[in-house]
C-alpha positions as CSV (number, residue, x, y, z in Angstrom):
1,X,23.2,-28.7,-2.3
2,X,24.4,-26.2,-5.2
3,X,24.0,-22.5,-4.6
4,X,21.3,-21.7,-7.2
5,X,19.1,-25.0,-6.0
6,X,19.6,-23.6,-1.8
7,X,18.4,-20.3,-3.2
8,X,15.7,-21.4,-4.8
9,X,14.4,-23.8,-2.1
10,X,14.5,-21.1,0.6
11,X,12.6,-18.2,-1.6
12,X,10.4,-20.5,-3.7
13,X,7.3,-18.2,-2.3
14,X,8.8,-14.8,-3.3
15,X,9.5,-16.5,-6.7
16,X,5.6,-17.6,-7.1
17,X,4.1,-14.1,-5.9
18,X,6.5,-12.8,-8.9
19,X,5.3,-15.6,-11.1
20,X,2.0,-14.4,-10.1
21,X,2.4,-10.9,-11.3
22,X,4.1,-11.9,-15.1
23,X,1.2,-13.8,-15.4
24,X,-1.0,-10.9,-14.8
25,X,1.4,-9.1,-17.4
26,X,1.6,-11.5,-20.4
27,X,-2.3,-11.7,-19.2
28,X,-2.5,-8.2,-20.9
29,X,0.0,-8.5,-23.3
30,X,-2.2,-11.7,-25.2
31,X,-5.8,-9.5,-24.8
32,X,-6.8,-12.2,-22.3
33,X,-7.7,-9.9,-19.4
34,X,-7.2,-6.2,-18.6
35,X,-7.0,-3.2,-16.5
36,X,-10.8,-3.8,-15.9
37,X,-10.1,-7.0,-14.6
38,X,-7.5,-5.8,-12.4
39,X,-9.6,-3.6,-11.2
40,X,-12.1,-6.0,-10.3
41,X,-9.9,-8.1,-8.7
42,X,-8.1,-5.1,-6.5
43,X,-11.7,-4.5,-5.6
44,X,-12.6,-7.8,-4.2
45,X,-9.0,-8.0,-1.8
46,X,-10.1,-4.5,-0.9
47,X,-13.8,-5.1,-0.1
48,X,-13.0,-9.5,1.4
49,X,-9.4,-10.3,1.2
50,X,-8.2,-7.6,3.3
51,X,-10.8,-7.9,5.9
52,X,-10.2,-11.7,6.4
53,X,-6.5,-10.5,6.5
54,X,-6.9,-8.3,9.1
55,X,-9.3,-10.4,11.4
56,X,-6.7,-12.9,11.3
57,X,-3.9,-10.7,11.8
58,X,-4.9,-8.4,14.5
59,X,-7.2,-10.4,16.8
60,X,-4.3,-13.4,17.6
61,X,-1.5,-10.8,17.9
62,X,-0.1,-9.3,21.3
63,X,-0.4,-5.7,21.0
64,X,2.6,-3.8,21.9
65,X,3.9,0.1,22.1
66,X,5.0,-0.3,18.4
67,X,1.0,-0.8,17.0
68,X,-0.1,2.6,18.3
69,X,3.4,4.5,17.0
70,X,3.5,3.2,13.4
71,X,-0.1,4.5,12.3
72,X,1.7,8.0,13.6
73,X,4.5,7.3,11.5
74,X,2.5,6.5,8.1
75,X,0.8,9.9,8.7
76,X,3.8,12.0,9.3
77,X,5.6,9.7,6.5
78,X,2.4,11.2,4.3
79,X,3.0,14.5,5.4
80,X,6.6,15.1,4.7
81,X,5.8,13.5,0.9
82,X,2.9,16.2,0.3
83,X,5.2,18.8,1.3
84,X,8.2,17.9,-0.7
85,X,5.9,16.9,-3.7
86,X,4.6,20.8,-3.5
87,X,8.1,21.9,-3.6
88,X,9.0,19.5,-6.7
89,X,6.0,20.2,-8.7
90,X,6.7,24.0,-8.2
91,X,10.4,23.4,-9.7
92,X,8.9,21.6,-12.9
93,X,6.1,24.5,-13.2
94,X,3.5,22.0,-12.7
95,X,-0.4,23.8,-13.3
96,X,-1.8,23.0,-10.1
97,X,-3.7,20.5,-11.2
98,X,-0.1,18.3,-11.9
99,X,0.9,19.7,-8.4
100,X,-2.0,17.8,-6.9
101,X,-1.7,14.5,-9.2
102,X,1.9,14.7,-7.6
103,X,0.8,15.2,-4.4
104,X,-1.5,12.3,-4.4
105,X,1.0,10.1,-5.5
106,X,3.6,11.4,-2.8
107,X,1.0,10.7,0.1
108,X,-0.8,7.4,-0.9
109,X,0.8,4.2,-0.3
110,X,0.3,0.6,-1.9
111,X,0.8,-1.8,0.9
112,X,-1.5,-4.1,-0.7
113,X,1.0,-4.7,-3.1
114,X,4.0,-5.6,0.4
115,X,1.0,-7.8,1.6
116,X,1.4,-10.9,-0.4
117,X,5.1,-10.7,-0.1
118,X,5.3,-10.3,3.8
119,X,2.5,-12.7,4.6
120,X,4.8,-15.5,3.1
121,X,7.9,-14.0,4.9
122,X,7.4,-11.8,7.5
123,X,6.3,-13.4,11.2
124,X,3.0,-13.0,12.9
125,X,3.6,-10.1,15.0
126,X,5.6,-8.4,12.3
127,X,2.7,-9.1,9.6
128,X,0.2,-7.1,12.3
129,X,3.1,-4.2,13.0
130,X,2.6,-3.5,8.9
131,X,-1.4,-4.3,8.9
132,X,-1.3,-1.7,11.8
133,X,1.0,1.0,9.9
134,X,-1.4,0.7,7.2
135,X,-4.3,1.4,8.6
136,X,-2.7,4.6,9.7
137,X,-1.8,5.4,6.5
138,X,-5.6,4.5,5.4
139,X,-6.8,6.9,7.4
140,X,-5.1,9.5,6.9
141,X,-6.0,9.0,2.9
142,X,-9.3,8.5,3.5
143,X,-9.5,11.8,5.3
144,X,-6.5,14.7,4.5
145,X,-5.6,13.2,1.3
146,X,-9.8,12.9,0.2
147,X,-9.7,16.8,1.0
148,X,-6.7,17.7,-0.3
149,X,-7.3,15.7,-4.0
150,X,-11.1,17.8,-3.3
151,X,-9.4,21.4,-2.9
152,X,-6.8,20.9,-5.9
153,X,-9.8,20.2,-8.2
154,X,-12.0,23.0,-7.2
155,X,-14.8,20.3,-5.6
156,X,-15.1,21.5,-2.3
157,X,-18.1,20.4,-2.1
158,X,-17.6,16.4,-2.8
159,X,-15.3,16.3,1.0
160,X,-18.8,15.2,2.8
161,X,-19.7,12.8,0.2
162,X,-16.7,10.9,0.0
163,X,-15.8,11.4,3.8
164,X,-18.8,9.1,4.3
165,X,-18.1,6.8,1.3
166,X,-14.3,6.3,3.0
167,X,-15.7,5.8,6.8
168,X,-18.1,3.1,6.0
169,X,-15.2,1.0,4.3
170,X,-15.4,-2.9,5.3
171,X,-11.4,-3.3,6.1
172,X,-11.3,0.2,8.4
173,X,-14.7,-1.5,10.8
174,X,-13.3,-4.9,10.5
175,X,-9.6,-3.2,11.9
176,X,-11.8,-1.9,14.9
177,X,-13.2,-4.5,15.4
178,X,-10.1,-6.9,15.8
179,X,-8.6,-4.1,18.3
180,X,-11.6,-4.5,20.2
181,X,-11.8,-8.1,20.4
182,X,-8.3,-8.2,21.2
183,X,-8.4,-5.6,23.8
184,X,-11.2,-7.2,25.3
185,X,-9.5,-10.6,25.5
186,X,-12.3,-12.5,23.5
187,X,-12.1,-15.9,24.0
188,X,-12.2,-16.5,20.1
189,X,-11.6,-20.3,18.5
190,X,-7.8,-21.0,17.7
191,X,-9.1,-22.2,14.8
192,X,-11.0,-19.1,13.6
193,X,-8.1,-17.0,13.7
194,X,-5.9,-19.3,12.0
195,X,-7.8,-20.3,9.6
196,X,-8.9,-16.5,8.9
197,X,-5.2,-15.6,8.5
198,X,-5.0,-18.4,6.3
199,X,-7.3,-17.3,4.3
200,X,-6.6,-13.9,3.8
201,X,-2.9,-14.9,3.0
202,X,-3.9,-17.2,0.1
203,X,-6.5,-14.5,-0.9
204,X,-4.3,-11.1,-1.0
205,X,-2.2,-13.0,-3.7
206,X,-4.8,-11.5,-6.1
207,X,-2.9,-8.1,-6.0
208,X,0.2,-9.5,-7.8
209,X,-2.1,-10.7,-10.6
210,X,-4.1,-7.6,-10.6
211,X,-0.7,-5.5,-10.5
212,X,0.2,-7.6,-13.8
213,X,-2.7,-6.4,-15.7
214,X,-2.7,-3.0,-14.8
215,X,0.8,-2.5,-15.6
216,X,1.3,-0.1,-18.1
217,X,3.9,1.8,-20.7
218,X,1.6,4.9,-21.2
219,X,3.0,8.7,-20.4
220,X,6.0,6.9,-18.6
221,X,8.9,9.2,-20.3
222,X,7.5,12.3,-18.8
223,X,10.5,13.2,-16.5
224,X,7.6,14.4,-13.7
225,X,7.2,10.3,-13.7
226,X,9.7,9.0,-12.8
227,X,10.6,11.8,-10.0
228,X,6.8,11.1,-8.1
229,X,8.2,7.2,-8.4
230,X,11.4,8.5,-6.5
231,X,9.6,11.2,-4.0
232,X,6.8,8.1,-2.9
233,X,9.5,5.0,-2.6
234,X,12.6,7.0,-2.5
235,X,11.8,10.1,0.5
236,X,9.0,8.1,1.9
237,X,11.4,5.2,2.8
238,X,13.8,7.4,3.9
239,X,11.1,9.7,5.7
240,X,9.1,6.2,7.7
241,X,13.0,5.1,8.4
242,X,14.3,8.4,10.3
243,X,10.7,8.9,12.4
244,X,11.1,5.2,13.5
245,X,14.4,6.4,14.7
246,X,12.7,9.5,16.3
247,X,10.0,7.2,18.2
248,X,12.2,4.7,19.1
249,X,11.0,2.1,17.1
250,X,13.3,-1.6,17.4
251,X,13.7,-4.6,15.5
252,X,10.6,-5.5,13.2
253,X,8.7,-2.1,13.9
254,X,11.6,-0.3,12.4
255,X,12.1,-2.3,9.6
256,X,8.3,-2.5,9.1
257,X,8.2,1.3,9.2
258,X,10.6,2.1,6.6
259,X,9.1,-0.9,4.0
260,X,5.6,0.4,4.6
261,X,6.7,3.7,4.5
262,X,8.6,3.3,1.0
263,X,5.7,1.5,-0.2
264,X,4.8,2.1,-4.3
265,X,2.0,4.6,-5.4
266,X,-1.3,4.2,-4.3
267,X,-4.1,3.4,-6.8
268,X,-6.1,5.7,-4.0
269,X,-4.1,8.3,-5.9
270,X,-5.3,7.4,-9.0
271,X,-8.9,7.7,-7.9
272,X,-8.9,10.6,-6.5
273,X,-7.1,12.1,-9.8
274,X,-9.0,11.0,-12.0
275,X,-12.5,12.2,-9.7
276,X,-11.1,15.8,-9.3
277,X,-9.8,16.1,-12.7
278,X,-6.5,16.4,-11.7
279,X,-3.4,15.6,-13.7
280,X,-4.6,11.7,-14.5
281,X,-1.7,10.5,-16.6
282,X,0.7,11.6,-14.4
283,X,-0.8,9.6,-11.7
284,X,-1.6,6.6,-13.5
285,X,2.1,6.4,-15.2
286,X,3.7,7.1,-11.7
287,X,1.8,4.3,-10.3
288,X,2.9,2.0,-12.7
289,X,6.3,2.4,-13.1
290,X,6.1,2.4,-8.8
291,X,4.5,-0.8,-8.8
292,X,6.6,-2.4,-11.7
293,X,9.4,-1.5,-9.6
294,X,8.0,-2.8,-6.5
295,X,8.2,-5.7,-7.8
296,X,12.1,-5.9,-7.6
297,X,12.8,-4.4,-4.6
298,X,10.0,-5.5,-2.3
299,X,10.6,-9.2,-2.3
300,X,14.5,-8.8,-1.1
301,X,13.4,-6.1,1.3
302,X,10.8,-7.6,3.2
303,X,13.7,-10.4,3.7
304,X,15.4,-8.0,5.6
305,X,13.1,-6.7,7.8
């Protein structure tokens, strides 16, 4: 069998989730569908895909040390991007509100957008490592990141409001729930997981799509851009690689933590931008460009993890 044909036989999936996404993007480009729409359709793997996802990932996986040392390392991974963001932001003589745009940027992740990619590729207990390491990471945006986006824009007094709003969220209950079945050795239907998994797999291929039609060209030659692109894939890769190394993280865990960890900008840093009036083009532009490039460089790395 030639080369080209092998190559494409054994990635045929990576080459469909891409497919997937230039949809989304010549989507866009005809006027057919928009940012709205991708919107709406992030909004509905948040609120069902990702639930299913989890359920079916975390209630038929054997827990190991590595599931309760990668949330730590998505957290610290966060922290180390906050801190160098600061630093950056004070070199360009970014107002504070471009400091906290920057910020946000630095410490939110996109997994979604690894999902569909390692739910094709990745194996069962590898999938769960990264489900696991981003529910650390969630948390720690639905709580220090939440306040910190709050104190940059001078709306101290949105933290309880939105505190709540990020508790109650379906994917974070559905996450303790699995760890609690699972725990508890729940004698759950085969079939129910499987099919769950299944589900969410076929499901989270929604983000591509949505990533496609939110892509954008907008405030992308701002040099600030294209340096919050390097400090969130770039350090954070770098950062989630060296504190697997620190916690003695092996095989899949490792490589999970430095994929998850160089994950592109999250649109959670969008939101929060664009709530506490901080600097909302740098955010948007710097997710963008991060996911367009995700898009390259996530399919050949999760192939390596």
């Amino acid at each position: 069998m030639p080369v080209l044909e092998q190559w494409l036989v054994d990635h045929w999936r990576l080459i469909a989730v891409a497919a997937v996404f230039f949809v989304g993007v010549v989507a866009r480009r005809l006027g057919w569908a928009g940012a709205a729409q991708g919107r709406a359709l992030l909004n509905f793997v948040f609120y069902i895909a990702l639930p299913i996802l989890i359920f079916g990932a975390l209630t038929g996986a054997t827990l190991e040390r590595e599931h309760a040392l990668l949330p730590i390392v998505a957290m610290g991974t966060a922290l180390i991007g906050w801190g160098a963001a600061v630093l950056v932001a004070r070199r360009f003589a970014l107002p504070k509100k471009g400091e906290g745009a920057m910020s946000m940027c630095a410490m939110s992740m996109n997994i979604s957008t690894i999902y569909p990619f390692a739910a094709l590729t990745l194996s069962a207990s590898a999938f769960s490592e990264l489900v696991m390491f981003d529910m650390g990471h969630a948390v720690f945006a639905w709580t220090v990141t939440t306040v910190a986006a709050c104190k940059y824009g001078g709306h101290t007094d949105d933290i309880p409001v939105l505190l709540r709003r990020a508790l109650m969220s379906p994917p974070l209950w559905v996450l303790f729930v699995a760890l609690a079945l699972n725990v508890g050795n729940a004698p759950l239907p085969r079939e129910l997981v499987h099919y769950s998994l299944v589900t969410g797999q076929m499901l989270v291929l929604l983000v591509p799509l949505a990533m496609g039609l939110l892509v954008s060209a907008a405030g992308m030659r701002r040099p600030e851009v294209i340096t919050t692109a390097a400090l969130r894939s770039g350090l954070g890769g770098l950062a989630g690689f060296t504190l697997g190394i620190l916690f003695g993280l092996e095989g899949s865990a490792a490589g999970v933590a430095a994929l998850g960890a160089a994950a592109p900008v999250g649109f959670t840093a969008v939101v929060l931008s664009a709530r506490e009036g901080l600097d909302l083009e740098l955010a948007a532009s710097a997710a963008a460009i991060s996911v367009f490039l995700g898009t390259l460089w996530i399919p050949l790395a999760v192939t390596m993890v």
